[in-house]
SELUMVO-687707 format. One record per residue (C-alpha): residue number from 1; residue in three letters; x, y, z. Coordinates in steps of 0.5 Angstrom, whole numbers, plus 500, padded with zeros to 3 digits. Example, Ala and Ser with C-alpha at 12.3 -4.5 7.8 and 13.67 -1.06 7.14 Angstrom:
+-----+------+-----+-----+-----+
| seq | type |  c1 |  c2 |  c3 |
+-----+------+-----+-----+-----+
|   1 |  ALA | 525 | 491 | 516 |
|   2 |  SER | 527 | 498 | 514 |
+-----+------+-----+-----+-----+
***
This chain:
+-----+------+-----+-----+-----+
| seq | type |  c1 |  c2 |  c3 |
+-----+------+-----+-----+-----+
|   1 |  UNK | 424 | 526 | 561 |
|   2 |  UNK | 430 | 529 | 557 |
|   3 |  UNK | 435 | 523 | 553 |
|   4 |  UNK | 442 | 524 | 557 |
|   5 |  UNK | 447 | 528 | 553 |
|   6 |  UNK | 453 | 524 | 550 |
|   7 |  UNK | 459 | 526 | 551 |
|   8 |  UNK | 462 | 530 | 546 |
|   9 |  UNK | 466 | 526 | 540 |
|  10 |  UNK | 474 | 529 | 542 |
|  11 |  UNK | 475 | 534 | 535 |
|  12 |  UNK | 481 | 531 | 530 |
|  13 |  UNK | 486 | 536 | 533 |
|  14 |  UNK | 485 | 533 | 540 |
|  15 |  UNK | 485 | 525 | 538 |
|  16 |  UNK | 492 | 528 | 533 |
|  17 |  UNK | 495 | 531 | 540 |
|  18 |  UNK | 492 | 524 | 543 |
|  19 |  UNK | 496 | 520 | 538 |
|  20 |  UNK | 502 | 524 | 538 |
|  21 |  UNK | 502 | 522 | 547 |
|  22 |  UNK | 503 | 516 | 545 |
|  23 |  UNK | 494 | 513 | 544 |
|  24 |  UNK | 494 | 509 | 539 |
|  25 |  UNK | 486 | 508 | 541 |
|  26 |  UNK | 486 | 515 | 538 |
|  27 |  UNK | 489 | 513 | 531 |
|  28 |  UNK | 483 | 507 | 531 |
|  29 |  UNK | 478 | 513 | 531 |
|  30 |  UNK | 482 | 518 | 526 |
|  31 |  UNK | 482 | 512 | 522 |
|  32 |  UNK | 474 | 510 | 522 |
|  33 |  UNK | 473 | 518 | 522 |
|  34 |  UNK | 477 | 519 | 515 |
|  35 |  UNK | 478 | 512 | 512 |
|  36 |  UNK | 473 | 514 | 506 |
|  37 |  UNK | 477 | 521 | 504 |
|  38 |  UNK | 484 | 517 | 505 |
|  39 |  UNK | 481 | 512 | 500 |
|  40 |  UNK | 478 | 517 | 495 |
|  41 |  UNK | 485 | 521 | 495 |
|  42 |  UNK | 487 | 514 | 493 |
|  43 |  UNK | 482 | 512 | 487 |
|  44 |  UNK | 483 | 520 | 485 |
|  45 |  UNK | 491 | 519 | 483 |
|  46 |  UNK | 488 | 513 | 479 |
|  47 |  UNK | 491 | 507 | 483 |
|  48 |  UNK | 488 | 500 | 482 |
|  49 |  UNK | 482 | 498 | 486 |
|  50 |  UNK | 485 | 492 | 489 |
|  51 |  UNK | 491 | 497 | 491 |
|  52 |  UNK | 487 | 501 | 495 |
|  53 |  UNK | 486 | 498 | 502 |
|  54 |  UNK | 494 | 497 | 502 |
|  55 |  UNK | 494 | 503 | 501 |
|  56 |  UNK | 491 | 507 | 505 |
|  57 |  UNK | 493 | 502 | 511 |
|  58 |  UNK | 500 | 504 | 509 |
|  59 |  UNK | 498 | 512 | 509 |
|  60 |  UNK | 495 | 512 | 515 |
|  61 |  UNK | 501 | 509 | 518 |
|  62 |  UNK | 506 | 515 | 515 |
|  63 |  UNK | 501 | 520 | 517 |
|  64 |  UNK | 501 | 517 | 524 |
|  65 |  UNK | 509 | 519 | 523 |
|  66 |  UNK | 508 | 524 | 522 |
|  67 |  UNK | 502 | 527 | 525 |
|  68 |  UNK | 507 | 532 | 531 |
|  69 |  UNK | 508 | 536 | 523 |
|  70 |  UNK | 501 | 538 | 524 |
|  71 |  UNK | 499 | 545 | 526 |
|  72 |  UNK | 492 | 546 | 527 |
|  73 |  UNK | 493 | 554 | 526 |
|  74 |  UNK | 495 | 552 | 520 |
|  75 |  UNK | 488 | 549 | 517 |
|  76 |  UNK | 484 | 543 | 518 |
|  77 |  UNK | 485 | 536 | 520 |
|  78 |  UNK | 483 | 533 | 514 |
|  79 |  UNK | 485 | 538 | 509 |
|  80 |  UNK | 493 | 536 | 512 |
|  81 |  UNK | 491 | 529 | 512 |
|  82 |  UNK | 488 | 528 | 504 |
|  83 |  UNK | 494 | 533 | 503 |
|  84 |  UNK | 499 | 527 | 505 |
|  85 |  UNK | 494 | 522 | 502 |
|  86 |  UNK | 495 | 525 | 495 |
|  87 |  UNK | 502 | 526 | 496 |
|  88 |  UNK | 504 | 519 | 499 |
|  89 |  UNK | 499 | 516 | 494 |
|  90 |  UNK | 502 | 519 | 488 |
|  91 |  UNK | 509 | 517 | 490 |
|  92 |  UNK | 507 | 510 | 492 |
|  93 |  UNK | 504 | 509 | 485 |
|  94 |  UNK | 511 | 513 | 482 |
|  95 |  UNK | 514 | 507 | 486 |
|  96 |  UNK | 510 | 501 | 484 |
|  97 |  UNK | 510 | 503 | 476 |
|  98 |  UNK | 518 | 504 | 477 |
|  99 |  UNK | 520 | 497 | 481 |
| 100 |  UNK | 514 | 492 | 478 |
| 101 |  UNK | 515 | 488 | 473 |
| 102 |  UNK | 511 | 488 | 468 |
| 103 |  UNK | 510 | 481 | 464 |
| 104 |  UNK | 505 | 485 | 459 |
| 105 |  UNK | 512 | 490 | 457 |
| 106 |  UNK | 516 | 483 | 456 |
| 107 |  UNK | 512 | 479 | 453 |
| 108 |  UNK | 511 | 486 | 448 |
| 109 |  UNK | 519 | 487 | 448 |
| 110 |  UNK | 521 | 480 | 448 |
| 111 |  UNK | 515 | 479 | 442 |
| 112 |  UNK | 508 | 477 | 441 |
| 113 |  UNK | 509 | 470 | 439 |
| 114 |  UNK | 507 | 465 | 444 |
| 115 |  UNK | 513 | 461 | 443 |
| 116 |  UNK | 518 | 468 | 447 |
| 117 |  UNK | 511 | 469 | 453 |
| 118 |  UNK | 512 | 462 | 454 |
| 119 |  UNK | 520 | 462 | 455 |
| 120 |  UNK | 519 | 468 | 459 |
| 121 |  UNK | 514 | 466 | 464 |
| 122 |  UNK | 518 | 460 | 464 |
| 123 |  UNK | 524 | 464 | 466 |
| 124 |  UNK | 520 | 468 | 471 |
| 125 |  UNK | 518 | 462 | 475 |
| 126 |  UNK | 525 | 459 | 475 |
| 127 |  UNK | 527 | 465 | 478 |
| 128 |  UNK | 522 | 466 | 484 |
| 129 |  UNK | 524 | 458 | 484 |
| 130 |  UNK | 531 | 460 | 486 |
| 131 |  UNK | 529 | 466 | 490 |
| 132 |  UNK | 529 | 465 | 499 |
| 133 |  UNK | 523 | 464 | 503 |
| 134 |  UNK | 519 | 469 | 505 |
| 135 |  UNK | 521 | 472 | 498 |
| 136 |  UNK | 519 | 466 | 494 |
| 137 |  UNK | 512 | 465 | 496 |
| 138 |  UNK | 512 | 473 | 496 |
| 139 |  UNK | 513 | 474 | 489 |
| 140 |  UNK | 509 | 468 | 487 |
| 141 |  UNK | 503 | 470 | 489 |
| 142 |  UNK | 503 | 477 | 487 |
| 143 |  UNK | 506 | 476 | 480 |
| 144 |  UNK | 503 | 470 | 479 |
| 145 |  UNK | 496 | 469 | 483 |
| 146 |  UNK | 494 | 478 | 483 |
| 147 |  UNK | 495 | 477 | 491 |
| 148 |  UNK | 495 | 485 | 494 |
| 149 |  UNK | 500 | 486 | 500 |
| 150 |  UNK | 495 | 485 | 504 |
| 151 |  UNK | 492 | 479 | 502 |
| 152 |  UNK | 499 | 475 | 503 |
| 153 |  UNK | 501 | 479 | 508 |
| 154 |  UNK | 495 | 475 | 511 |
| 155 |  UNK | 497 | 469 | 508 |
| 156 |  UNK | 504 | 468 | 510 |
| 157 |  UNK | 503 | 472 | 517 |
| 158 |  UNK | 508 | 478 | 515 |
| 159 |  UNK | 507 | 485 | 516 |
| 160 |  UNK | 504 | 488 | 510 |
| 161 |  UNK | 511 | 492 | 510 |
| 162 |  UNK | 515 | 487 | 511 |
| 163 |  UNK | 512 | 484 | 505 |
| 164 |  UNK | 513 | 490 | 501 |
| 165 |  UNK | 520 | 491 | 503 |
| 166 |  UNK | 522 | 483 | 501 |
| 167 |  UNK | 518 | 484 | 494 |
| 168 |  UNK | 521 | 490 | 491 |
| 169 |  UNK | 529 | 487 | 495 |
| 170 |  UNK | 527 | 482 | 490 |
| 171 |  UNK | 524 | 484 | 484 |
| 172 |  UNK | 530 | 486 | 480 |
| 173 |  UNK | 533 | 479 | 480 |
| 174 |  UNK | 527 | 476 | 477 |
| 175 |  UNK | 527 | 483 | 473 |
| 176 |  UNK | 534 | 481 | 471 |
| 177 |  UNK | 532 | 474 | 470 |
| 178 |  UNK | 527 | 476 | 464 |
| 179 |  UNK | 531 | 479 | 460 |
+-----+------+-----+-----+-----+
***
């Protein structure tokens, strides 16, 4: 006897008009389909590896946005998909070089000896002291502990982009605070 047939998998340009309707379960399955190619655009722009699941996360949810902008006469699913992966990948990076502070440039900038390293760190751990929680323990763990956003978006129940948003509002006062 003959195994019975599966129901044939939805085609990504039916889960796309899925998702634009409103089903969300459509999304969770564009998402397992494509994870690995989002992820690999991401690592092909050169982002960190502890980035890269923040990052994919956050471009599936700009995709998702913007997923009534594809036309399936135009190409492939996936050629539009790691076309918006790659852009929003680079743009995300260009970003995060321009907002993060880098405690390696001050301590270049403000000197090499261990006496200016010190003042900085201590100068920058006055200034997330005086930041408002969520903003204190979010600059905390990302500046001091290597913490992703999604890592402390689990640890202090936030939104990864709530998380975000807090971060880089905050940023430029502890940027100021190390000068």
């Amino acid at each position: 006897m003959p195994a019975p047939e599966r129901p044939a998998e939805p085609s990504d340009e039916e889960l796309v008009a899925r998702l634009v309707a409103g089903d969300r379960s459509a999304g969770d399955l564009l998402v397992r389909r494509h994870y690995k190619l989002v992820a690999k655009a991401v690592r092909d722009v050169g982002a960190e590896e502890q980035s890269v699941e923040d990052m994919v996360q956050d471009i599936f949810l700009r995709a998702f946005r913007k997923a009534s902008r594809y036309q399936a006469s135009l190409g492939r699913f996936t050629a539009w998909l790691a076309t918006v992966a790659r852009h929003d990948a680079l743009n995300h990076l260009r970003r995060r070089r321009a907002a993060t502070v880098s405690l390696d440039e001050t301590l270049l900038a403000a000197g090499t000896t261990s006496e200016a390293g010190t003042e900085i760190t201590i100068a920058l751990m006055e200034a997330i002291g005086r930041l408002k929680e969520p903003g204190q323990t979010i600059a905390r763990l990302r500046l001091l502990e290597g913490k992703s956003f999604a890592q402390i978006g689990r640890a202090t129940n936030h939104p990864t982009e709530t998380v975000k948003t807090i971060y880089y509002r905050n940023i430029e006062k502890l940027r100021k605070a190390i000068r």
